[in-house]
C-alpha positions in Angstrom: 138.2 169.7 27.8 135.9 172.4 29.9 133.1 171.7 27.4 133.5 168.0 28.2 133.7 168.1 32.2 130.4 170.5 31.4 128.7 167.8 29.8 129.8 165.5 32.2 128.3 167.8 35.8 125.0 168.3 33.1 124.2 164.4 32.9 125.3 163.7 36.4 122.9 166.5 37.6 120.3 164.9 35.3 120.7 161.6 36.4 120.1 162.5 40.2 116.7 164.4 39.6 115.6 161.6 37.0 112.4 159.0 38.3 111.3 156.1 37.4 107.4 155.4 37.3 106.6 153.7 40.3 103.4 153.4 42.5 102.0 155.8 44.2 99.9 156.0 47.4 96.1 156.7 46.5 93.5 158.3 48.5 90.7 155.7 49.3 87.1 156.3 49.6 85.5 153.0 51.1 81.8 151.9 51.1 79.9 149.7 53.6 81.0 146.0 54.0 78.6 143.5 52.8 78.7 140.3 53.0 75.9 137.3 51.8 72.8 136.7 53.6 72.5 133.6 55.5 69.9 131.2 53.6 66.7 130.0 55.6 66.8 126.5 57.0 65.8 123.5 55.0 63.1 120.9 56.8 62.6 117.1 56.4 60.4 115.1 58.5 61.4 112.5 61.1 59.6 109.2 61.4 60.3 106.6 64.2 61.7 103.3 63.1 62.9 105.0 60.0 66.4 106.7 58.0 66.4 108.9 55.4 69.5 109.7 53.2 69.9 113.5 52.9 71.5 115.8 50.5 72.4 119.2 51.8 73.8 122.1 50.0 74.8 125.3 51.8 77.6 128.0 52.0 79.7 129.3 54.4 81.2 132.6 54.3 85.2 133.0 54.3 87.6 133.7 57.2 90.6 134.3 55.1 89.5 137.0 52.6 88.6 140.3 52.6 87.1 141.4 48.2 87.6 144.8 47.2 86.2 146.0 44.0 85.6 149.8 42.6 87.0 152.3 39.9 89.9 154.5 39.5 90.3 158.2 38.7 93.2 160.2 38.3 96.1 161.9 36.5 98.9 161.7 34.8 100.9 164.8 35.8 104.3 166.7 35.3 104.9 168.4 39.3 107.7 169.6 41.1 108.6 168.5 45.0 106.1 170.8 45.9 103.7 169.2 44.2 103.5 172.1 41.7 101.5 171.1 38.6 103.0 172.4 35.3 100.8 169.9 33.4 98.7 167.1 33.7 96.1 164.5 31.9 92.6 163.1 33.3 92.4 159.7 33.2 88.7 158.4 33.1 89.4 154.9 32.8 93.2 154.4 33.1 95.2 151.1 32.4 97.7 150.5 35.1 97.2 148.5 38.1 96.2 148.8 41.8 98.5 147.7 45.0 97.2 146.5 48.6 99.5 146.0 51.1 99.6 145.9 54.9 103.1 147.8 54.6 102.8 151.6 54.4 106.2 151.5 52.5 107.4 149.7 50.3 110.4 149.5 47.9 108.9 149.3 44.8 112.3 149.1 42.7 113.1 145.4 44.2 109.0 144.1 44.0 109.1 140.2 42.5 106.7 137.6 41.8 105.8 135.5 45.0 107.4 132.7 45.4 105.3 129.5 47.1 108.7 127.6 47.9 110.7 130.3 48.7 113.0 129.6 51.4 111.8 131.8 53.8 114.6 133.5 55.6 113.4 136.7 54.3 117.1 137.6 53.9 116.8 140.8 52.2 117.9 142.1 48.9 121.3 140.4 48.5 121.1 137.7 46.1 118.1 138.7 44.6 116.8 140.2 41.0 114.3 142.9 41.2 111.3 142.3 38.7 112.3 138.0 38.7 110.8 135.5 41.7 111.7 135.5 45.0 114.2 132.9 46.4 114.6 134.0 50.1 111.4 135.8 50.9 108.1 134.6 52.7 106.9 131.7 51.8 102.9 129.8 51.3 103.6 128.0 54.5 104.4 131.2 56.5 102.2 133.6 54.8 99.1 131.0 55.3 101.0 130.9 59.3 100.2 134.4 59.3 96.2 134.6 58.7 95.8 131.4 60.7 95.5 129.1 57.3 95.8 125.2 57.8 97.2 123.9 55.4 94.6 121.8 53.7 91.8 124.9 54.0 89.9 124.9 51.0 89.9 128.6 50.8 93.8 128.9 51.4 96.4 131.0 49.7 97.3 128.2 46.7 93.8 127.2 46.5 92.7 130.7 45.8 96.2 131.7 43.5 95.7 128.7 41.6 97.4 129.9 38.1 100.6 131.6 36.2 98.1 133.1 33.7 98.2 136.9 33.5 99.0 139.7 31.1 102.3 141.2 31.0 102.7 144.2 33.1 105.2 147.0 34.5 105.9 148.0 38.4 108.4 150.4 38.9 109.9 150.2 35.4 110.4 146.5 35.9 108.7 144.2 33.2 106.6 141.2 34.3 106.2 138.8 31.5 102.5 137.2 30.8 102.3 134.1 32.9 105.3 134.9 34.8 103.9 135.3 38.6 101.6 133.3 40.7 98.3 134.9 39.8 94.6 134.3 40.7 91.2 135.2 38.2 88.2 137.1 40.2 85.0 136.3 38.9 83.2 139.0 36.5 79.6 138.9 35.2 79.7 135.4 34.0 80.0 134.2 37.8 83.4 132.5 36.9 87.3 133.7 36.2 87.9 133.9 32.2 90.8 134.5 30.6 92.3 138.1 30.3 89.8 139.2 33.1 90.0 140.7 36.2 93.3 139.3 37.0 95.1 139.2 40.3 99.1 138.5 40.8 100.6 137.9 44.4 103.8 139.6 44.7 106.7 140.3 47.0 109.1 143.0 48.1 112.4 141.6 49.9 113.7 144.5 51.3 110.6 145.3 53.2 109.3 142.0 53.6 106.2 143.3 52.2 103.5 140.8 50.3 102.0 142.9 47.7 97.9 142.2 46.3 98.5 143.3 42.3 95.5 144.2 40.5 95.6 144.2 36.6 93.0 147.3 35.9 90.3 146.8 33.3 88.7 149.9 31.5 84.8 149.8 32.6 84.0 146.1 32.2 81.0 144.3 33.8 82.5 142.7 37.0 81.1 140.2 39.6 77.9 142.2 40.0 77.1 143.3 36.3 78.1 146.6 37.2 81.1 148.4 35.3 83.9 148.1 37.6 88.2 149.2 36.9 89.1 146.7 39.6 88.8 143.7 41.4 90.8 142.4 44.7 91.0 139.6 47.3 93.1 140.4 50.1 94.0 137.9 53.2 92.3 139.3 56.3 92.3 136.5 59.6 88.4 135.9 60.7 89.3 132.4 62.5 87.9 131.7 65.7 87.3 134.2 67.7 90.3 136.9 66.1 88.4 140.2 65.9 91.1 142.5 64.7 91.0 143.9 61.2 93.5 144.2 59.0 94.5 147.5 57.5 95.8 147.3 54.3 97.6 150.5 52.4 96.5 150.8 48.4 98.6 152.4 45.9 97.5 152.6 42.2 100.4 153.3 38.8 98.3 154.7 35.8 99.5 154.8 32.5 
């Protein structure tokens, strides 16, 4: 009987010093933003009594989106609480993904797929299954509410998270299926999303009310700009009208 109640106070006192892998918060070393020079006007030549038909092409840039892009470095390491390193391993190109958020802290145990027709009382945990879709969280109607999005802009949230195609992936020790979560493809070297590339998956955390910016990490392969890249981002940042605050957002990376 004493050898079983000491069995019993061992796995107990296991179980409260046991983690789960979950995100953590990364240190961030930003470059300069860039963003595309304006073209040089086109001409055509006006002649009285007459009309001309005219075919203009031009660009504008985007008030809704901020792109990050870069690489990841890192460990994998076995610490105490004091952050005490009994052993660790360099990752030069580690699978995994990156997290952008504007919430400094968020519950990564109850993180879900977005939902676009959630209902949108944002009504915490209760009722809901961590690693499954949200049913009472923030919804594409209030999110887009919160950037200043109209609903019919052709660079809004469900024009730009167009797809349920991604790979399968792990947050927090909670499985996401391939295809399972609203999801988005940012273009790599061939100037267009493919398949199994640079993939991007909106998420959601209830108990913080946080959205969540998911990217899938790739090892060293050519992104948007030929170069060799780990990742590849959109976030929602408001540019409309004459808004001039930025939006901070809070990145956390989980390496395997």
């Amino acid at each position: 009987m004493k050898i079983r109640k000491f069995l019993i106070f061992i796995a107990l006192v296991m179980n409260l010093f046991f983690v789960t892998a979950q995100p953590f918060g990364a240190s961030v070393t930003s470059g300069s933003p860039e963003t595309a020079p304006a073209d040089a006007a086109g001409t055509a030549s006006a002649y009285a009594g007459n009309i001309t038909e005219l075919m203009i092409n031009g660009f504008s840039t985007t008030q809704s989106w901020q792109g990050f892009y870069g690489n990841v470095t890192g460990t994998i390491q076995l610490a105490d609480a004091d952050d005490d390193v009994l052993y660790n391993w360099t990752l030069a190109s580690p699978q995994g993904e990156v997290y952008a958020s504007t919430n400094s802290s968020v519950s990564w145990g109850n993180i879900q797929c977005f939902n676009f027709t959630a209902n949108g009382t944002m009504a915490g945990t209760g009722g809901e299954t961590p690693g499954a879709t949200s049913i009472s969280g923030k919804n594409l109607t209030q999110l887009e509410s919160n950037f200043n999005m109209s609903f019919d802009d052709v660079d809004g949230v469900n024009e730009t998270f167009t797809l349920t195609n991604h790979d399968s992936f792990y947050t927090a020790s909670l499985q996401f299926s391939a295809d399972e979560c609203i999801s988005a493809r940012v273009y790599g070297s061939t100037g267009q999303g493919v398949d199994q590339q640079w993939e991007e998956v909106l998420l959601y955390e209830p108990a913080t009310t946080s959205v969540v910016f998911a990217s899938l990490l790739e090892e060293n392969m050519a992104g948007f700009d030929t170069n060799f890249h780990d990742f590849e981002m959109l976030v929602l940042e408001n540019g409309h009208g004459t808004d001039a605050v930025v939006t901070t957002y809070n990145f956390f990376v989980e390496m395997e």
